[in-house]
Legacy VTK file of the C-alpha trace (Angstrom):
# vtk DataFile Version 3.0
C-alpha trace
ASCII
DATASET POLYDATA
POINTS 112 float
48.401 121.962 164.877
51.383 123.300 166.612
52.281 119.897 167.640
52.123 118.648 164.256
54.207 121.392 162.605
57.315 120.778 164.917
57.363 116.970 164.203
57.271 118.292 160.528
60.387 120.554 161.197
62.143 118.069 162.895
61.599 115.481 159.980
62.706 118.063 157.364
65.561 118.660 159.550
66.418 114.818 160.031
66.029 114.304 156.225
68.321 117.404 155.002
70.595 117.095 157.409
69.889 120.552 158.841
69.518 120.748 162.599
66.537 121.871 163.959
67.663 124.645 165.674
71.439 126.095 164.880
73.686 127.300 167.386
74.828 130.552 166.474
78.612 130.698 165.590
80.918 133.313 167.373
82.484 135.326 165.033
85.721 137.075 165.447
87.517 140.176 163.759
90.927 140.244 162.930
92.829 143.099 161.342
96.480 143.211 159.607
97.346 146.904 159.718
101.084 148.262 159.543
102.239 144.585 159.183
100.547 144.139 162.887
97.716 141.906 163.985
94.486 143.702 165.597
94.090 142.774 168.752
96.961 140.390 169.010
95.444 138.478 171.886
91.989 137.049 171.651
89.899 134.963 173.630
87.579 132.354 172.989
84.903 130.234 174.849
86.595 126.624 174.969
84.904 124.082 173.572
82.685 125.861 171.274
83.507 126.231 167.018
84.007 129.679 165.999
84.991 131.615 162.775
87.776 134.147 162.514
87.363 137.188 159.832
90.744 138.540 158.912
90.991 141.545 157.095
93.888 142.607 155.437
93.804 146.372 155.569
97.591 146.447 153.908
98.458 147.220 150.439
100.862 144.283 150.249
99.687 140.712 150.895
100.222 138.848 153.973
100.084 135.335 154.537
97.861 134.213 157.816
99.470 130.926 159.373
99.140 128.947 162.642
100.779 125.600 163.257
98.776 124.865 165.729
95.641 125.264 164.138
96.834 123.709 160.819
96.030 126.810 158.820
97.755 129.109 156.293
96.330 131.302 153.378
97.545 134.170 151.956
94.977 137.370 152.606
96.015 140.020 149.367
95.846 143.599 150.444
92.290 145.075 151.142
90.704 141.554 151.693
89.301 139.217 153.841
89.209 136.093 154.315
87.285 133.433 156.786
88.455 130.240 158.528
85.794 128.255 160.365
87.405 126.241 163.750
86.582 123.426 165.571
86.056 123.824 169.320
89.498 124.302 171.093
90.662 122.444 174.161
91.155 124.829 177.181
94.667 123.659 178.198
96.903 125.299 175.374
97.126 128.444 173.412
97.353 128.778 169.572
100.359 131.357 168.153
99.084 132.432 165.138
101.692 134.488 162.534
102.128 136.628 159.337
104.613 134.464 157.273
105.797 137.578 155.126
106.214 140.201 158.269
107.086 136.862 161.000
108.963 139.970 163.080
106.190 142.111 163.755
102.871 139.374 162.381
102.325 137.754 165.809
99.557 137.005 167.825
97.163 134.021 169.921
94.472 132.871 170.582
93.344 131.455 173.906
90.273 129.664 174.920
88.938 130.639 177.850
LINES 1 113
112 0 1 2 3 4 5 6 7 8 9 10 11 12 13 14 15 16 17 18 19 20 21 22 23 24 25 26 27 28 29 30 31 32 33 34 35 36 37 38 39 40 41 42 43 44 45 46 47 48 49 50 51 52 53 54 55 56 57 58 59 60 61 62 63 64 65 66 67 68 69 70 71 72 73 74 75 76 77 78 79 80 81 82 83 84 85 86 87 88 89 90 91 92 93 94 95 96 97 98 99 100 101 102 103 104 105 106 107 108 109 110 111
């Protein structure tokens, strides 16, 4: 019986295109306060995708943008927004900015 319901989950799986058993998704906080990015630094595990959750927590809209990561969107003023990644390579880091505060807006991610 037990046998027979995992080759019926794994031919659901195969037919929706839904794997059989997800890998959960690291997701990371990111906060825009006083035209600043909280934390500036952050680490993540190489070679696995993540999602990054910036919040905006100022009044005035800020535009999130990294050129190495091939984003930009702009996040208005007490909202969030999410941007799912692909894994990233190990060897490099990845500036991230605020387009509309580019003086004080700075940050990076590294893969560790």
């Amino acid at each position: 019986m037990i046998f027979r319901r995992a080759v019926l989950g794994a031919i659901a799986a195969a037919v929706l295109g839904v794997p059989a058993q997800a890998e959960d998704t690291l997701e990371i906080r990111l906060t825009i306060r006083d035209h600043r990015f909280e934390p500036a630094r952050i680490e993540v595990p190489a070679g696995k995708p993540f999602k990054l959750i910036v919040t905006n927590a100022d009044p005035t809209p800020e535009e999130f943008e990294s050129v190495g990561l091939r984003v930009e969107r702009v996040i208005q003023g007490g909202k969030a927004t999410t941007f799912s990644f692909r894994p990233l390579r190990l060897d490099r880091s990845y500036k991230f900015f605020g387009e509309f505060h580019k003086e004080t807006a700075q940050g990076e991610i590294i893969p560790k």
